[in-house]
C-alpha positions in Angstrom: -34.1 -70.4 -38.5 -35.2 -70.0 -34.6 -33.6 -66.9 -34.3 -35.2 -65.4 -37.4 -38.6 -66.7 -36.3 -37.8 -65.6 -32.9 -37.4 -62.0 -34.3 -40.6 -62.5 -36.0 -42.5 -62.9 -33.2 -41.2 -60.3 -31.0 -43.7 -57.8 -32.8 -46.5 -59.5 -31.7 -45.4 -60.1 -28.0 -45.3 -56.1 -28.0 -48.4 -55.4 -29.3 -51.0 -56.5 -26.9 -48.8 -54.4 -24.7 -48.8 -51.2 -26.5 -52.7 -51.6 -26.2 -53.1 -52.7 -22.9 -51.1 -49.3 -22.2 -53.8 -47.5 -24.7 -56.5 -48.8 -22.7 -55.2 -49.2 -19.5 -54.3 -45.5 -19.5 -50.2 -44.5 -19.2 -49.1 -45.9 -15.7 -47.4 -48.9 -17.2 -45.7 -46.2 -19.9 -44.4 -44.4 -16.9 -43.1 -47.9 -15.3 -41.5 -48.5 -18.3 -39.2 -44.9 -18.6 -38.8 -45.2 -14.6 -37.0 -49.2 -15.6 -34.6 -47.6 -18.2 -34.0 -44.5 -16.1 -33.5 -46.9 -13.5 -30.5 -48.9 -15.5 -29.2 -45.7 -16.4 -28.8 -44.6 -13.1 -27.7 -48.6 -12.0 -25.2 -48.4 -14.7 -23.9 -45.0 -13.4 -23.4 -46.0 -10.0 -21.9 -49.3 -10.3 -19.5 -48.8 -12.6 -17.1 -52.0 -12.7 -13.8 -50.1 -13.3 -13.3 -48.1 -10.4 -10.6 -50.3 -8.7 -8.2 -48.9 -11.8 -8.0 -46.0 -10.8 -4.0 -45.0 -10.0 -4.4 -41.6 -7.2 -0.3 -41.9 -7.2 -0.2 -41.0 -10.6 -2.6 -38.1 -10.5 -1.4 -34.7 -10.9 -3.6 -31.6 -11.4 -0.8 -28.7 -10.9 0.3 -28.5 -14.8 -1.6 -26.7 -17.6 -5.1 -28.4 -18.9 -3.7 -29.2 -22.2 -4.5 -32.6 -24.4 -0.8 -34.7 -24.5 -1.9 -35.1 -28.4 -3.3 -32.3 -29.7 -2.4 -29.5 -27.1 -5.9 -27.8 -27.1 -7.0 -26.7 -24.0 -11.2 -27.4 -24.9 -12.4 -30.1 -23.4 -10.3 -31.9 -21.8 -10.6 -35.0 -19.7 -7.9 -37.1 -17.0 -7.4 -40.5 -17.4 -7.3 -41.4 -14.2 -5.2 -44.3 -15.1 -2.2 -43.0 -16.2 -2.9 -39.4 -15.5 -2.5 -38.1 -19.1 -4.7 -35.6 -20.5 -6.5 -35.7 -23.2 -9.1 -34.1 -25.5 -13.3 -35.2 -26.4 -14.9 -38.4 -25.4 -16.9 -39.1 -28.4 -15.3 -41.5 -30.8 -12.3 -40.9 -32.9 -11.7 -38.2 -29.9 -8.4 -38.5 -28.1 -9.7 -39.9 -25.2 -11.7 -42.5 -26.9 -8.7 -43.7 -28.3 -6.7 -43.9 -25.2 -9.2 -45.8 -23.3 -9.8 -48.3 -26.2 -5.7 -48.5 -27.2 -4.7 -49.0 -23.0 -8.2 -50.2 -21.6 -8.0 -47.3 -20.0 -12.0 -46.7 -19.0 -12.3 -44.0 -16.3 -12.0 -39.9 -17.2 -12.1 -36.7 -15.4 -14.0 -33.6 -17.5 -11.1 -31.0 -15.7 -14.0 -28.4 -16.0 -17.3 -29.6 -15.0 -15.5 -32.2 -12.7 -17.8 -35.1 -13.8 -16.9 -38.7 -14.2 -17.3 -40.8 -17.2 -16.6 -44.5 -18.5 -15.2 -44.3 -21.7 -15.5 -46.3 -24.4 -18.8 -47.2 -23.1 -19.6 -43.2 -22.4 -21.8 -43.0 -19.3 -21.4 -40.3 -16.3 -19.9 -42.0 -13.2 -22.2 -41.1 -9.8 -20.3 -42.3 -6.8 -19.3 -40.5 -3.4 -15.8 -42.5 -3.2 -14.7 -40.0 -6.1 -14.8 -36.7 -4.2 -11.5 -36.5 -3.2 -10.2 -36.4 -6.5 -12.3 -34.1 -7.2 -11.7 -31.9 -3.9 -7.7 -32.3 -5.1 -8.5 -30.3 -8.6 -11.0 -27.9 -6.7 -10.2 -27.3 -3.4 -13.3 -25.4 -1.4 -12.8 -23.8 1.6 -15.5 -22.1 4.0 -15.2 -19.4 6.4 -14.9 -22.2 8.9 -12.5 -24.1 7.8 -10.6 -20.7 7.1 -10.4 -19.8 10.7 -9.4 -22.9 11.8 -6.0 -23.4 9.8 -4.7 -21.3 12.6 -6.0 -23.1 15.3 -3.7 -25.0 17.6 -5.7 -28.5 17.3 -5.3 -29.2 13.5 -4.2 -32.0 12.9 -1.9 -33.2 10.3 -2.7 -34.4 7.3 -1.6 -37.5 5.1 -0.5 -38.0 1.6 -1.6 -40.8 -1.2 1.6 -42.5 0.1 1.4 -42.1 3.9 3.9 -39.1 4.2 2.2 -36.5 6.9 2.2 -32.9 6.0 0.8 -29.5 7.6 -1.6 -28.1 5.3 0.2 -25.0 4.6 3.9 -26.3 4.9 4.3 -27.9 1.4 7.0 -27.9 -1.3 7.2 -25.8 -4.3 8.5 -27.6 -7.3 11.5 -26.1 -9.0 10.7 -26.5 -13.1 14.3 -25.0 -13.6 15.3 -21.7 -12.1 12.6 -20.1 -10.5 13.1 -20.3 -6.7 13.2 -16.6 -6.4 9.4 -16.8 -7.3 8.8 -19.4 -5.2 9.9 -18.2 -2.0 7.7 -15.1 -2.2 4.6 -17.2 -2.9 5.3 -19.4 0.5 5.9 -15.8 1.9 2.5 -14.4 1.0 0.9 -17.9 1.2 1.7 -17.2 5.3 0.3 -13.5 5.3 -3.1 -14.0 6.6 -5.5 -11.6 5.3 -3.9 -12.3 2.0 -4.7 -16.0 2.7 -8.0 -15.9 3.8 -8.9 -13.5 0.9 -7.4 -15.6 -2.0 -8.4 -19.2 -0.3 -12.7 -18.1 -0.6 -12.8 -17.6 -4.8 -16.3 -15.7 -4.6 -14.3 -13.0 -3.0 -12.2 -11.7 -6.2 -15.3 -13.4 -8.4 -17.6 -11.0 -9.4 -15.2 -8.2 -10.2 -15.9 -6.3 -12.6 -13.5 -6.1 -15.7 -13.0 -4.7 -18.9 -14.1 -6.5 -22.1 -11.2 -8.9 -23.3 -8.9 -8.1 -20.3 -7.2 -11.6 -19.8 -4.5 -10.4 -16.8 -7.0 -11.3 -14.7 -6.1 -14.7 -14.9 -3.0 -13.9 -12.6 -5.6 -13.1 -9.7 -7.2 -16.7 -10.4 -3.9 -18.8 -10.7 -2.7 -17.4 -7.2 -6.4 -18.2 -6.2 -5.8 -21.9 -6.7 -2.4 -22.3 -5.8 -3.4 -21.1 -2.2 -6.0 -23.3 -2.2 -3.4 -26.0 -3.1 -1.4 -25.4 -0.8 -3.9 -25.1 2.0 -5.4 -28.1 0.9 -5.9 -30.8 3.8 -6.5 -33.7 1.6 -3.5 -33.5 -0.8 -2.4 -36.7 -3.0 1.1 -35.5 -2.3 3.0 -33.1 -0.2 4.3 -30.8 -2.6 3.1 -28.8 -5.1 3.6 -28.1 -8.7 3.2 -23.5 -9.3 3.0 -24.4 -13.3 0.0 -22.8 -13.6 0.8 -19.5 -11.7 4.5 -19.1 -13.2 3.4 -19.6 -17.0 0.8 -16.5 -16.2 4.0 -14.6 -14.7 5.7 -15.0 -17.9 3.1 -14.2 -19.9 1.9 -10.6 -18.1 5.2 -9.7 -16.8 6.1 -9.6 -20.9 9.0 -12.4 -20.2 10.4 -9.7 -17.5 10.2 -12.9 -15.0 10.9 -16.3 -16.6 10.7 -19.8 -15.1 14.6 -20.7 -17.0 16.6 -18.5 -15.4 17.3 -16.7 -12.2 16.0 -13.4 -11.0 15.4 -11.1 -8.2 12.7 -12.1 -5.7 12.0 -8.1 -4.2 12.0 -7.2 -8.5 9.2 -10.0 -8.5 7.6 -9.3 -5.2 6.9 -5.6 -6.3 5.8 -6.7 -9.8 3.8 -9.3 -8.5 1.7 -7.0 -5.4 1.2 -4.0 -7.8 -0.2 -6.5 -10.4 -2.6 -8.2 -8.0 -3.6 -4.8 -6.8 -4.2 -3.5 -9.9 -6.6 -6.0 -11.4 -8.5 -6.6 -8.3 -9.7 -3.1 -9.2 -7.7 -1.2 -6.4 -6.6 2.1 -6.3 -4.5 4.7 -4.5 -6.7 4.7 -1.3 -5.6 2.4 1.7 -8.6 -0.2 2.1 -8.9 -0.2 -1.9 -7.8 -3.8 -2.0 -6.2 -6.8 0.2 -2.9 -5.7 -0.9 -3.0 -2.1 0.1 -4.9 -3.1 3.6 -2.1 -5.4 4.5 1.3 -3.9 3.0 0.3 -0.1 2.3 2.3 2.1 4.7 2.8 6.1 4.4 5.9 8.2 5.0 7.2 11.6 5.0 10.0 12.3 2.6 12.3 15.7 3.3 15.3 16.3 0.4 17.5 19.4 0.4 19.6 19.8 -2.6 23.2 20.1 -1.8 25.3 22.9 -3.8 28.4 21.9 -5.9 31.6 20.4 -4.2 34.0 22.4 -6.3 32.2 26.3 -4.9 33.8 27.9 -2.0 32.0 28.5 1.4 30.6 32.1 0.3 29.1 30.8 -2.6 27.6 27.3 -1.1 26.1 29.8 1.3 24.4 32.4 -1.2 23.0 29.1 -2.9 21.5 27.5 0.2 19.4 31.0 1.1 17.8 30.6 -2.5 14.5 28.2 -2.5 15.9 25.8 -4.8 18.4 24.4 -2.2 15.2 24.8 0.6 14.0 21.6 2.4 11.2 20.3 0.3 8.5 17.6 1.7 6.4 15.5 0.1 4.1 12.5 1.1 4.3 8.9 -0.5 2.9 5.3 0.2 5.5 1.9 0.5 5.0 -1.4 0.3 8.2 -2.1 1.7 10.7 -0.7 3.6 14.5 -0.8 1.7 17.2 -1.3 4.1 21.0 -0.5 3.1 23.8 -2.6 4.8 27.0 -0.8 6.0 29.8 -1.5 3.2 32.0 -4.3 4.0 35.6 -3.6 5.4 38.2 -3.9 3.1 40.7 -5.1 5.6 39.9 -7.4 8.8 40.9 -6.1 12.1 43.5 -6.6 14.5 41.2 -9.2 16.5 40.4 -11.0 13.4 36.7 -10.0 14.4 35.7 -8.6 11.5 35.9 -11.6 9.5 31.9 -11.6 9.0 30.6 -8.2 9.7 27.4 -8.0 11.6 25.2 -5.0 11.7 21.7 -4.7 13.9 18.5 -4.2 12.8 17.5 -1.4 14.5 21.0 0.3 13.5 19.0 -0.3 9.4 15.9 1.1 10.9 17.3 4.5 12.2 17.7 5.1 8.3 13.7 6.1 8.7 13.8 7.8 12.2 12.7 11.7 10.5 16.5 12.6 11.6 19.4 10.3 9.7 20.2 12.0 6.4 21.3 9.7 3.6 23.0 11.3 0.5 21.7 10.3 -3.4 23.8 11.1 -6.2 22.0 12.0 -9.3 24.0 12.6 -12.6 24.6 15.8 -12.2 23.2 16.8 -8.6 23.7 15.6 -5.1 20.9 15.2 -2.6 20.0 14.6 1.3 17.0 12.9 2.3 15.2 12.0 5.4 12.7 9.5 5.9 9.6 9.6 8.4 7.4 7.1 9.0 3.7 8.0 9.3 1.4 5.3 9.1 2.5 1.5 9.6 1.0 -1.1 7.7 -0.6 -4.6 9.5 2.8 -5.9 7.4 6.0 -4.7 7.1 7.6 -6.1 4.3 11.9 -5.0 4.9 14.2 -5.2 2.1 17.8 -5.9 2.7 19.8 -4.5 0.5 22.6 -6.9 -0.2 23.5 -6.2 -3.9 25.1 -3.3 -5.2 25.3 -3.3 -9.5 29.0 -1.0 -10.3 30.2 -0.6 -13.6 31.8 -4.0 -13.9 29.7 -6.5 -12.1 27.1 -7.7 -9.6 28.5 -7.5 -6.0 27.0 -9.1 -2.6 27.2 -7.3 0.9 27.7 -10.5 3.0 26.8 -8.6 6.3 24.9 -10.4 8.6 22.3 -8.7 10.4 20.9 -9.8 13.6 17.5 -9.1 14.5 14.7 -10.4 16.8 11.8 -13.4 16.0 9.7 -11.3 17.7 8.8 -8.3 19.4 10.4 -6.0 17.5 9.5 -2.5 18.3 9.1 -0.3 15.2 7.7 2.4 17.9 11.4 3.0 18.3 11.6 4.7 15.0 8.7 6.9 14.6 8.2 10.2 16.2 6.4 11.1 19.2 3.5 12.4 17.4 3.2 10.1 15.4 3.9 7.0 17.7 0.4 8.3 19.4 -1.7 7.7 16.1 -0.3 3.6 16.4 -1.8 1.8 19.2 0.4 -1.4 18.9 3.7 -0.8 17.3 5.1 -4.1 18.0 6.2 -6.6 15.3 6.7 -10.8 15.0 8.6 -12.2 12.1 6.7 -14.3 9.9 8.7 -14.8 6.8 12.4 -14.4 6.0 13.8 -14.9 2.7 17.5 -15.5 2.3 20.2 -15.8 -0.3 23.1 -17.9 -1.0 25.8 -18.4 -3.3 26.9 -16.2 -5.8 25.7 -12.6 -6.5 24.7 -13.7 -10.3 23.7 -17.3 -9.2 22.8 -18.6 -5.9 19.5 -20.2 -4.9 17.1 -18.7 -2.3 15.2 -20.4 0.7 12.8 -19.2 2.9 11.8 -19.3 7.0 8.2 -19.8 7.2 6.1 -20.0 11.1 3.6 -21.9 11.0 1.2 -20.6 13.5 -1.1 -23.7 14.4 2.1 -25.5 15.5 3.8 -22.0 16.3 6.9 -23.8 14.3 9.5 -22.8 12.0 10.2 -24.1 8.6 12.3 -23.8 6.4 11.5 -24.6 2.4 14.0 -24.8 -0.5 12.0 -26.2 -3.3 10.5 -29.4 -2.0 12.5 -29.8 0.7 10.8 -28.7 4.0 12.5 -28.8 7.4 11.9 -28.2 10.9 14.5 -25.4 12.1 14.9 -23.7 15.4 14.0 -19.7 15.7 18.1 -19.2 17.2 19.3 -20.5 13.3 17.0 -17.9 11.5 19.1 -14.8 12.6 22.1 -16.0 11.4 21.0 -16.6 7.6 21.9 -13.7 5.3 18.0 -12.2 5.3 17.6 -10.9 1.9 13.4 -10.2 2.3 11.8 -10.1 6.0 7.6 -9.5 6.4 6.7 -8.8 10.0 3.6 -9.0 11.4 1.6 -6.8 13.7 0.9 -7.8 17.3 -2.0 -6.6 18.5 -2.0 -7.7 22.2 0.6 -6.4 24.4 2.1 -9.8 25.0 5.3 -9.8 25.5 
């Protein structure tokens, strides 16, 4: 009975308020939505469940998908147990979990706001914003051009593991190292960097209606910005994302379950990027073509039959099919073939591993060595002249020759220098005077070993801040000295341009 006369009389208790507001004018109206803005805002900001949250068990490198329903709208983070899942009204997935676990805290993974579910209220509080730096990493010009500088300090994990930002692990799914090692390479190629670490500068490009590659752009984007972060959880991270959009535009060509070639997928990968950040065949058209584009001069002369006598070989060379023809074409790297392995070892024994220099695979584009390509039916001799050379040189190796049979490897090691290496050496004497620096340091090497059909690859990053070398397999990341580099069976090398004449 009191409870039901105390509901009957609150009525009355209201009213001589209601009027005291009518003639009083509206101030105490406006106290009265301030008070319940005010709990609102109370309720947002000191919300009891905080102290649940797990940052071990958070990971935002795989795809945004609901672990129930697999939609990708909406989605939300416990930040619990790190699952994902869709909504947050009831009967949503979400709602669920966090009445099923008492599970209370979520992340919207695209507005990157807080909420208390099942009691749904947004979460307002500053000690969230590293979780939400970890799913967006922002970078400024400033903090850009100081990840180079030789003061950064490092930087520590969830766990208390220190990393450099920078020098972090790529995660293996199944086969795909040889994608992996050329995203550290070009995660270490600066203007690339710098470019792809600030989003607004690939944001407002323009694109055709419905054209969805340029999702590929976006996903290299953020795992940059991943792996520059300073405030990671952990100190590796996951390339999910990036390699599920290889799959999908390379048509399958490139697929995270089995093995492939990393200079097939470095070319894929650069003319891709180039293409849909709206560059074309000019030099400064993108970030691509200003770092990697070189020029060269190609000369071929047709070579008459074998089986012809010396009369007739002569009457065909005076006619203008079998004349010197040049033409002018762009690279994006440089292809360097190894000397073909000895069949027999020496006398010495010294030619157990054959060694070969670098410079000796750089004569191949000196305007004067001839090389000889066998077409079907006709036999060629080229020469190679270097016109223009990029900020990068990116230098294939050559190592695996495809006969009839099967896949072989050219085990040749070459020896080459960390730095200073002088591509002046190979380009003409006009054309050395067009090049004010022509001197090169290494800044990525990409070697293979094992088997020609299986094997794993590992790259040699420097990190400049520490002027270190690394070297990465997967997650593993190792200090290693310069001296060890050049004895590693280089499969992919990108030099860098020094411009100071330090020596």
């Amino acid at each position: 009975m009191s409870t039901r006369q105390g509901q009957e009389a609150a009525p009355p208790v209201k009213k001589p308020k209601l009027e005291d507001v009518h003639d009083e004018g509206e101030g105490n109206g406006e106290q009265q939505i301030v008070k319940r803005k005010q709990t609102v805002t109370d309720r947002s900001k000191q919300c009891p469940y905080l102290d649940t949250i797990n940052r071990h068990l958070l990971d935002f490198d795989f795809e945004k998908l609901c672990s129930v329903s697999l939609t990708r709208i909406n989605v939300y983070a416990c930040l619990v147990c790190g699952k994902y899942f869709q909504g947050r009204g009831t009967n949503t997935h979400a709602y669920t979990h966090s009445v099923a676990e008492s599970h209370h805290v979520f992340l919207n993974l695209s507005t990157l706001k807080f909420y208390c579910l099942p009691d749904n209220y947004e979460i307002i509080d500053s000690s969230l914003d590293d979780i939400k730096y970890v799913l967006d990493p922002v970078f400024t010009m400033r903090d850009i051009r100081s990840l180079d500088r030789e003061d950064v300090k490092q930087s520590r994990t969830v766990d208390g593991t220190f990393y450099h930002p920078g020098v972090v692990g790529l995660n293996n799914i199944k086969a795909n190292d040889y994608c992996n090692v050329i995203l550290q390479a070009l995660s270490h190629v600066k203007p690339i960097r710098d470019f792809f670490l600030m989003e607004k500068n690939y944001a407002n490009i323009k694109r055709p209606p419905g054209d969805t590659a340029f999702t590929l752009v976006q996903r290299f984007g953020e795992l940059l910005r991943k792996l520059w972060n300073p405030r990671n959880f952990k100190a590796h991270v996951s390339p999910h994302e990036m390699l599920q959009a290889v799959v999908l535009w390379s048509n399958k060509q490139f697929q995270i379950t089995k093995q492939g070639d990393p200079i097939e997928f470095l070319s894929w990968f650069l003319h891709s990027l180039h293409k849909q950040l709206r560059g074309n065949k000019q030099p400064d058209s993108s970030v691509i073509n200003r770092s990697f584009l070189g020029e060269m001069k190609i000369y071929t002369r047709k070579l008459p039959p074998t089986e012809l006598d010396d009369v007739q070989k002569q009457l065909l060379l005076a006619t203008d099919e079998y004349q010197e023809k040049e033409e002018t074409s762009t690279f994006l790297y440089l292809t360097c073939d190894l000397p073909a392995t000895p069949l027999f070892i020496d006398e010495l024994r010294e030619n157990i591993i054959p060694q070969v220099n670098l410079y000796q695979l750089l004569a191949k584009f000196n305007s004067i060595s001839e090389k000889e390509y066998k077409t079907y039916k006709d036999n060629f001799l080229k020469r190679f002249e270097i016109t223009r050379l990029p900020k990068y040189v990116i230098l294939y190796i050559k190592r695996f020759t495809k006969n009839t049979f099967f896949l072989e490897k050219n085990p040749t090691i070459v020896n080459f220098p960390v730095k200073n290496v002088d591509f002046g050496d190979i380009l003409t004497e006009d054309n050395k005077k067009t090049h004010q620096y022509t001197k090169y340091n290494l800044v990525a090497n990409i070697v293979h070993d094992g088997e020609p059909n299986s094997g794993t690859y590992r790259c040699h990053i420097l990190q400049k801040s520490t002027n270190q070398w690394y070297e990465m397999q997967d997650l593993h990341v190792t200090n290693i000295l310069p001296q060890m580099i050049t004895l590693t069976e280089a499969y992919i090398q990108i030099y860098e341009l020094q411009e100071s004449d330090e020596t």
